[in-house]
C-alpha positions in Angstrom: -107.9 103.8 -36.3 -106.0 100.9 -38.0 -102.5 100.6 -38.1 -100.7 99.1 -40.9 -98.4 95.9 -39.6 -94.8 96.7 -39.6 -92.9 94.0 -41.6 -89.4 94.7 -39.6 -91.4 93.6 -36.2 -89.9 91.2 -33.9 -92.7 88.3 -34.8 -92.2 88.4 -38.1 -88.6 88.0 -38.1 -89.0 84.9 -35.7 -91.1 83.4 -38.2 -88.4 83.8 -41.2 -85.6 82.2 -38.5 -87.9 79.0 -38.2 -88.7 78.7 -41.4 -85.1 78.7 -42.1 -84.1 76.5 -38.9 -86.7 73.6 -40.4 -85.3 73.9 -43.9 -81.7 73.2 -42.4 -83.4 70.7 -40.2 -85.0 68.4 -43.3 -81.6 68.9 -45.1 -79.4 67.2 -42.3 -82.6 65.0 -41.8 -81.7 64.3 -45.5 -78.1 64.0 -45.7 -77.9 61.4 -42.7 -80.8 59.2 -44.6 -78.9 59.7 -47.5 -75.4 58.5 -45.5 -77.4 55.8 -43.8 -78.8 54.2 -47.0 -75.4 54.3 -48.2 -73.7 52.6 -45.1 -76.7 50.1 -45.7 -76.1 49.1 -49.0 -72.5 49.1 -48.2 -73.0 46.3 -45.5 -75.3 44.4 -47.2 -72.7 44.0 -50.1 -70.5 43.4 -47.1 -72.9 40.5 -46.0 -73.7 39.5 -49.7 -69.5 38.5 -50.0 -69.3 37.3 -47.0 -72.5 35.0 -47.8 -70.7 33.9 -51.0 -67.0 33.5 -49.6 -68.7 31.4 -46.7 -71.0 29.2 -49.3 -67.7 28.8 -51.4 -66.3 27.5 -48.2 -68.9 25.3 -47.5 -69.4 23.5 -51.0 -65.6 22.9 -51.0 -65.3 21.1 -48.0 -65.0 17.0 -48.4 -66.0 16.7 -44.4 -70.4 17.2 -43.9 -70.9 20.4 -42.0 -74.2 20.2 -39.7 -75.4 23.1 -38.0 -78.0 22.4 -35.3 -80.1 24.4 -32.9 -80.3 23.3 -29.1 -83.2 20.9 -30.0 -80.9 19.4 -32.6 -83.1 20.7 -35.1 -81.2 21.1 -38.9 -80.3 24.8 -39.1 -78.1 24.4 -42.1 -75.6 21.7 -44.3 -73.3 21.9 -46.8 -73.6 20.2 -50.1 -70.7 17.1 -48.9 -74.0 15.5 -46.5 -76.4 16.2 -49.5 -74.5 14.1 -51.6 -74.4 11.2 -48.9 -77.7 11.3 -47.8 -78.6 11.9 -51.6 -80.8 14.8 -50.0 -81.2 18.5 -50.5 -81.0 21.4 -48.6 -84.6 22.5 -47.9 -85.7 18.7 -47.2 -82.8 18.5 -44.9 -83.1 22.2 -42.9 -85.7 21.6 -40.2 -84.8 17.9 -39.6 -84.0 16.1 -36.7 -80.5 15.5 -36.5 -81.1 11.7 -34.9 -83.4 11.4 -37.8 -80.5 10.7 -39.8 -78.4 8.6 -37.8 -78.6 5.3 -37.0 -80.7 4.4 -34.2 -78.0 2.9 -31.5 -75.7 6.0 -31.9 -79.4 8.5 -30.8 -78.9 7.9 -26.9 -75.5 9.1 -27.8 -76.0 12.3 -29.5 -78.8 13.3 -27.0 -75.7 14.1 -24.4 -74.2 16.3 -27.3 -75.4 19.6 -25.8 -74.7 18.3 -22.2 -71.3 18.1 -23.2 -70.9 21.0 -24.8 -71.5 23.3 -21.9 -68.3 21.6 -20.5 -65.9 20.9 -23.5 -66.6 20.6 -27.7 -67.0 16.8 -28.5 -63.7 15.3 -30.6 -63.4 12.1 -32.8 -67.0 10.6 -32.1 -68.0 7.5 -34.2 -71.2 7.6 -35.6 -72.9 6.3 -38.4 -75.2 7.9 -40.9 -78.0 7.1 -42.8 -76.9 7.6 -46.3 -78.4 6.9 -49.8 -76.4 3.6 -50.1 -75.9 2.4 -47.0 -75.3 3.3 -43.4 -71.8 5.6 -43.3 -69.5 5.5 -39.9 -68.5 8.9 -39.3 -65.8 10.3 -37.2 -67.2 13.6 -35.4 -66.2 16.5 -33.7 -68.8 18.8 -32.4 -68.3 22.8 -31.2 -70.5 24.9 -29.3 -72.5 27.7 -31.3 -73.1 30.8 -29.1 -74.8 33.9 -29.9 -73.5 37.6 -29.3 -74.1 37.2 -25.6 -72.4 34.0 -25.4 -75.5 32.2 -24.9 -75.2 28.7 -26.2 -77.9 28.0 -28.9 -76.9 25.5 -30.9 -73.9 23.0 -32.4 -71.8 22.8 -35.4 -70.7 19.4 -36.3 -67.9 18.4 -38.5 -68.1 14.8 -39.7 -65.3 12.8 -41.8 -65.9 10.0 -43.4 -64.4 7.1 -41.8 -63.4 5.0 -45.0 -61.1 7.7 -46.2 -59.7 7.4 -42.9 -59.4 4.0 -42.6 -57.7 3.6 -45.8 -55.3 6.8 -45.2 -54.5 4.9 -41.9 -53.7 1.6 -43.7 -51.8 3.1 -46.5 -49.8 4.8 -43.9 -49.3 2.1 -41.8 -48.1 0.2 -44.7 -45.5 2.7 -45.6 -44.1 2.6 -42.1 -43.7 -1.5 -42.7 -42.0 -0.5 -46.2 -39.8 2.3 -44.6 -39.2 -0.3 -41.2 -38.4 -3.1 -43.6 -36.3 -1.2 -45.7 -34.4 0.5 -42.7 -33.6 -2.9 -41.5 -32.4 -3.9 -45.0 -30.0 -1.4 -44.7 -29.0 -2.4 -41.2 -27.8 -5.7 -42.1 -26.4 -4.9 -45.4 -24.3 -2.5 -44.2 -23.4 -4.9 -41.6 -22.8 -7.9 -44.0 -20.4 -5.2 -46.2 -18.4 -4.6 -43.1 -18.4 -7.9 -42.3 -17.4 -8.8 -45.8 -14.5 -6.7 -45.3 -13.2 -8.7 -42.4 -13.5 -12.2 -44.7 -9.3 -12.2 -45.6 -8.1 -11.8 -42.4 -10.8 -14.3 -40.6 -10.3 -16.8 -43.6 -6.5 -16.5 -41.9 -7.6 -16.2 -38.6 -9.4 -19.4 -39.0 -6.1 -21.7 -40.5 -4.1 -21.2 -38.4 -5.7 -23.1 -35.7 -7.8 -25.1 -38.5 -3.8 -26.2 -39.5 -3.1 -27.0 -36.5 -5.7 -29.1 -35.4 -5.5 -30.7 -38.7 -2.0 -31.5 -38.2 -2.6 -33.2 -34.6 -5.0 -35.5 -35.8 -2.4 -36.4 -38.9 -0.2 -37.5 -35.9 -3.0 -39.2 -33.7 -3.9 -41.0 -36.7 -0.6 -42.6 -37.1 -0.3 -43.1 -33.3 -3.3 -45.3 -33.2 -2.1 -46.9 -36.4 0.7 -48.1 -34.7 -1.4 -48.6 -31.7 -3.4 -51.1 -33.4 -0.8 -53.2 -34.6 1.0 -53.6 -31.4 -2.7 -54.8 -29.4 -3.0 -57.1 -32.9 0.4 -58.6 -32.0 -0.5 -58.9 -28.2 -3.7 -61.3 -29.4 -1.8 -63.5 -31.5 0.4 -64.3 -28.6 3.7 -62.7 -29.1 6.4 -63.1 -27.1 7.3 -60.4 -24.6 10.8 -60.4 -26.6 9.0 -59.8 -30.0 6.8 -57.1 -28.2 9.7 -55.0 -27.1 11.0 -55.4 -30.2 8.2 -54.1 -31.8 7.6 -51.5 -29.4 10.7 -49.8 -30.4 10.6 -49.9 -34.1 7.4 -48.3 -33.5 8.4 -46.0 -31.2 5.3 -46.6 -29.1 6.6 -44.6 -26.0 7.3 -41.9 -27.7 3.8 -41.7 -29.3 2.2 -42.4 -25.8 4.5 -39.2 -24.3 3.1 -37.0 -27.3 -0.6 -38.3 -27.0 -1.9 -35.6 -24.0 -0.1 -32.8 -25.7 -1.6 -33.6 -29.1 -5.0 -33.9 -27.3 -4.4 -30.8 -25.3 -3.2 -28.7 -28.4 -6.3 -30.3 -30.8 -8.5 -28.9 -28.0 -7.2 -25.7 -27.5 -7.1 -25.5 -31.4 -10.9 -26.1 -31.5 -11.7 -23.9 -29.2 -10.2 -21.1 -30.8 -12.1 -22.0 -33.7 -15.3 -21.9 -31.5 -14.3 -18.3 -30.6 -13.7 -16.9 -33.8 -17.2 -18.3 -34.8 -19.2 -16.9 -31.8 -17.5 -14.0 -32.6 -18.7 -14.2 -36.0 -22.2 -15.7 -35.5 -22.6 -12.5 -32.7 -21.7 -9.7 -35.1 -23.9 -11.4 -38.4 -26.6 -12.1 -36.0 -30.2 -10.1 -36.8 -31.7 -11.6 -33.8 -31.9 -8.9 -30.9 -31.0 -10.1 -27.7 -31.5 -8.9 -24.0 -29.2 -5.8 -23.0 -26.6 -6.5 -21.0 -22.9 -6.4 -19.1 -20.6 -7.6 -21.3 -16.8 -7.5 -22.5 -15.4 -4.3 -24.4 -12.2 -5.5 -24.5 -12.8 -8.7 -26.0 -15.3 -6.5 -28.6 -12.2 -4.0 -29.5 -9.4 -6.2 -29.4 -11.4 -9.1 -31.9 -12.3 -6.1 -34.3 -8.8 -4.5 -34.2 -7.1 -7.9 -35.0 -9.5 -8.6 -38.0 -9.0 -5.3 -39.6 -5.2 -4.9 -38.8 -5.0 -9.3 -40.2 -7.1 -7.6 -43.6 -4.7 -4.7 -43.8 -2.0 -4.7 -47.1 0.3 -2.3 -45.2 1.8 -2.2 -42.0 0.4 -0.2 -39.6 2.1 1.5 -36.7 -0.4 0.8 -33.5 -0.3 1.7 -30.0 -3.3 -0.3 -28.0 -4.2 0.9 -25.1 -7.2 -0.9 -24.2 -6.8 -2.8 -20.9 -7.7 -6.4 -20.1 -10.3 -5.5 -17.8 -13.0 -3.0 -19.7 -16.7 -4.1 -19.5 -20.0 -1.8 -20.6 -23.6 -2.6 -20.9 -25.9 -3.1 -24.4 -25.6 -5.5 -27.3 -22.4 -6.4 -27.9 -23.0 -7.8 -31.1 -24.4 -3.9 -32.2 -21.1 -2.4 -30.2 -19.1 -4.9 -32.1 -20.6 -3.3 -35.3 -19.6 0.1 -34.1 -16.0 -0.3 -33.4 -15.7 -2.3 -36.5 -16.5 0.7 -38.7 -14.9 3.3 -36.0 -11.9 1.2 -36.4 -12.4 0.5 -40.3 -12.5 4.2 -41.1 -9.8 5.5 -39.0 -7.7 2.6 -41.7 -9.5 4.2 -44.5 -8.7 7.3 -43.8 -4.7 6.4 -43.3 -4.8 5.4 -47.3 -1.9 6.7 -49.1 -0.8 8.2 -45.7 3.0 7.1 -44.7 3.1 6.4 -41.6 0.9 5.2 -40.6 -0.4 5.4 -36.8 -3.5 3.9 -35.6 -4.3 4.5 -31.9 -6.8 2.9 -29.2 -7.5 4.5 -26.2 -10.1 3.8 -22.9 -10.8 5.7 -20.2 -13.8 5.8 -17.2 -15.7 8.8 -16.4 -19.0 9.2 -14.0 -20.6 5.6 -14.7 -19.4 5.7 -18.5 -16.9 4.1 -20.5 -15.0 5.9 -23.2 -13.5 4.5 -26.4 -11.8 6.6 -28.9 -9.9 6.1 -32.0 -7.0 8.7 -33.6 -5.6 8.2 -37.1 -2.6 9.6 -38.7 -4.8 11.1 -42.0 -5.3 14.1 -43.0 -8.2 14.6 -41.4 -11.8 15.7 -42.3 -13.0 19.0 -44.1 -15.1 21.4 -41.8 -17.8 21.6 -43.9 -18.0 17.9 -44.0 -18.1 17.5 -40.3 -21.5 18.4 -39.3 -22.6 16.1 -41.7 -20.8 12.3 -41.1 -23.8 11.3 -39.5 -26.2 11.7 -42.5 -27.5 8.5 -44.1 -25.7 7.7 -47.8 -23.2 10.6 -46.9 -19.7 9.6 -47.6 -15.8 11.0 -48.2 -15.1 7.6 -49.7 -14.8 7.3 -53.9 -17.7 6.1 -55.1 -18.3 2.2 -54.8 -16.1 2.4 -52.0 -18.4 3.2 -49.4 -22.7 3.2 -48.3 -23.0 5.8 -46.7 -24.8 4.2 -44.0 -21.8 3.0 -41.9 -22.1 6.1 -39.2 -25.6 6.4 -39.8 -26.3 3.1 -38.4 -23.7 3.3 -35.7 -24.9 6.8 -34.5 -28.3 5.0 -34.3 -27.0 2.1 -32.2 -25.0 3.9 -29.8 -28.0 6.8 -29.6 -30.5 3.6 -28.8 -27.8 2.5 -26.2 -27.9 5.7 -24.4 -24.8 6.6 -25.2 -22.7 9.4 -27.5 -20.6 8.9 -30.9 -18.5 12.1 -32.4 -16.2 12.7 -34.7 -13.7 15.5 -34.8 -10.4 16.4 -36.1 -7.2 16.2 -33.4 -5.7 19.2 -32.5 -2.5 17.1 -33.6 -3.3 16.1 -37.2 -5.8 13.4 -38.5 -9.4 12.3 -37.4 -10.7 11.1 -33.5 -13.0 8.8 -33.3 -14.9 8.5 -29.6 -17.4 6.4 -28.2 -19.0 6.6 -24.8 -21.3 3.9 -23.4 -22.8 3.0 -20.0 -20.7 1.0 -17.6 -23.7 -0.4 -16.3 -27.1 -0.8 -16.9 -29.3 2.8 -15.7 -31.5 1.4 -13.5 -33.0 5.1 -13.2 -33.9 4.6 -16.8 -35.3 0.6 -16.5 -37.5 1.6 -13.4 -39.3 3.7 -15.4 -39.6 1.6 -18.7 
């Protein structure tokens, strides 16, 4: 007897379950190709802008790009070695690298990946093979690795020499403008202080001028009378005549005044020589040796030019000793105090009293110099910058600019400091500090 198949049974309802369990299967199956075609396309327009940003890149750069394999085998170029080899990219991808360069520089680029296993390769010389002509190349060459860091190939980066050559020159003759110019300035600035000075030289100068002028006036007349007394001797005068004549000439009073006259015309012209070498060192463009020389002589010989120029008496208390010696150029210190000492006038202008002071002191191998006026001192805002080149308190046409500039320079050059502040007191202070003696720290390691 048959039995009819109950449709509630246990296998049939496991049948329905993994119908249903396949279904939801093929629909996730579904949704995660779905999801995976869309991260695809996703990356791939990823890739595609990247490809395009990298190309851009590439055809912009002015420097050939090479990228090689570990055989030196072409891998890819950008469009800047195209247009020197006059070459395109599928004729060059696949190439020999040494195929296009010239054949003494191929020993050297066989050590390329040698060296790259220890350190990239930086501002090689080669030269290239390039539609008109062989083309030295400076180039720098990086290790290409692959996501394990396996080395596989080289990028190369290769500038034209010519462009650098010619930056290089134009640059260079820049810095011969900008050094000639510089030194321009130097020695006009110097020649304007200098100029300054002319008055009271011009009467530093006649006094001794005058009176060596004056003594050879007298000597002249001396030997004058001289002369005719020997003249008289040869024709045979008596000795009565002769004394005669040696007392309307007065010849024993000129022969008394002769050694002083000498004495004084010498000491005359060598104050003349003085004031010149004094001269000749500060105008001087010629640079000489470093070395010990006299600060007081340098201070005192700008102090009296500038106080011999000045229209208006001028209360000073010098305190500079005798005895004060530092090291450098003293024709470049000379320059210095003259414009320190200048200045501190300047500043006095319109000022009553006025009250220049000089001061000195020693201090751990150094020797200070400073210089207080009586002005009115110097704005705040103006202090940090006295040192600035063309900057300047003075009206215009009264002043460069360049007088602390180039001093700040100097002194910097001789090791040694320059500042400017106001005084506690009133008015501006002007200090100096130089080496006492050469650093022989310093020179044993020049």
């Amino acid at each position: 007897m048959s039995r009819k198949q109950d449709l509630t049974s246990p296998t049939h309802i496991d049948t329905d379950d993994a119908w249903v369990s396949v279904i939801q299967k093929m629909d996730e199956a579904y949704a995660e190709l779905v999801h995976s075609q869309v991260e695809v396309e996703e990356k791939n327009a990823e890739l595609e802008e990247a490809r395009s940003f990298f190309h851009s890149i590439q055809s912009s750069m002015s420097d050939v790009l090479i990228v090689c394999d570990q055989n030196g085998v072409i891998e890819g170029v950008n469009k800047a070695l195209e247009a020197l080899t006059g070459r395109g990219e599928e004729e060059l991808i696949g190439t020999r690298f040494t195929d296009l360069v010239v054949q003494k520089y191929h020993a050297k680029i066989n050590t390329f990946m040698g060296q790259l296993r220890i350190q990239p390769v930086r501002d090689c010389e080669v030269e290239l093979i390039g539609r008109e002509g062989e083309v030295p190349l400076s180039m720098n060459c990086s290790p290409r690795n692959n996501h394990r860091g396996r080395l596989i190939g080289m990028v190369m980066l290769g500038r034209p020499l010519g462009e650098l050559q010619k930056a290089y020159k134009e640059l260079n003759a820049a810095h011969a403008e900008l050094k000639l110019a510089q030194e321009r300035l130097v020695q006009s600035e110097k020649m304007a202080s200098l100029g300054r000075l002319v008055a009271g030289v011009a009467h530093e100068l006649n006094n001794p001028i005058s009176f060596v002028y004056g003594n050879m006036h007298a000597l002249q007349r001396y030997t004058d009378r001289l002369c005719t007394y020997f003249d008289a001797i040869n024709e045979g005068n008596s000795r009565e005549q002769l004394r005669a004549m040696r007392e309307k000439l007065r010849l024993d009073k000129a022969i008394r005044d002769l050694n002083s006259l000498v004495e004084g015309t010498m000491e005359g012209a060598d104050r003349v020589k003085e004031i010149v070498n004094d001269l000749r060192q500060f105008s001087s463009t010629q640079e000489s040796e470093k070395a010990q020389f006299d600060l007081s002589h340098v201070i005192k010989t700008a102090l009296h030019w500038i106080i011999k120029e000045s229209k208006t008496p001028i209360d000073l208390v010098d305190n500079v000793p005798d005895d004060l010696t530092a090291f450098g150029h003293s024709g470049q210190i000379h320059q210095v105090v003259v414009n320190l000492i200048q200045n501190a006038v300047d500043a006095m202008e319109g000022c009553d009293p006025k009250h220049l002071e000089l001061s000195t002191q020693q201090h751990d191998g150094k020797v200070i110099f400073e210089v207080r006026d009586s002005g009115s001192g110097i704005p705040d805002d103006f202090l940090s910058r006295l040192f600035d080149p063309f900057f300047t308190t003075k009206p215009v046409g009264q002043g460069t600019g360049l007088g602390l500039s180039i001093s700040y320079g100097i002194v910097s050059e001789h090791g040694g400091e320059l500042e400017i502040l106001n005084h506690p007191e009133g008015g501006a202070l002007a200090r100096l500090t130089l080496l006492a003696e050469e650093d022989l720290t310093e020179a044993n390691h020049a």
